[in-house]
N, C-alpha and C positions, 0 to 999 in steps of 0.2 A: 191672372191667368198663368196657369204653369205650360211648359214645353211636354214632349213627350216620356223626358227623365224625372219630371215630376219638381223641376225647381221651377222659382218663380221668373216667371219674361214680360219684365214691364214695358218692353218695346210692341212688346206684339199683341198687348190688352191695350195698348193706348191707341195702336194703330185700327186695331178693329173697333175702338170705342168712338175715334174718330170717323170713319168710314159708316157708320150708323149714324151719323148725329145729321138734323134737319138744316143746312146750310140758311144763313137769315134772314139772305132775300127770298127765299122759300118762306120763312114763316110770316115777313110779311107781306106777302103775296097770300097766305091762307087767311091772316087778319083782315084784310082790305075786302077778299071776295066774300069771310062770314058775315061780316059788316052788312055788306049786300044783300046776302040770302037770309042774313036773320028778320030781315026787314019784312020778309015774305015766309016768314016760319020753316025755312030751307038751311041746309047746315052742309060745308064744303068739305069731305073727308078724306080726298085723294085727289092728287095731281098724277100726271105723267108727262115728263120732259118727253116732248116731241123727236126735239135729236138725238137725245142719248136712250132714249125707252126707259128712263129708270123711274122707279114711282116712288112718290113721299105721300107719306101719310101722313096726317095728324096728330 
């Protein structure tokens, strides 16, 4: 990622590359529930954290 001057800012592509990335109790928590729904031909595509409103996808 570059700044506004056009050089490169590796703090601030890591930081956003972090803040996008699916935390792992999240992903297994999507494993456990597809496990579930495959069983019933059903597929889990979206959560929504209740306290924080924030949503993960798949």
């Amino acid at each position: 990622m570059k700044n506004k001057e056009g050089y490169q800012d590796p703090t601030s592509g890591q930081a956003i590359a972090n803040a996008s990335k699916v935390p792992k109790y999240i992903k297994d928590i999507f494993r456990a529930l597809n496990m579930v729904a495959g069983i019933h031909g059903m597929e889990i595509t979206e959560m929504r954290d209740i306290k924080t409103g924030r949503v993960y996808r798949r």
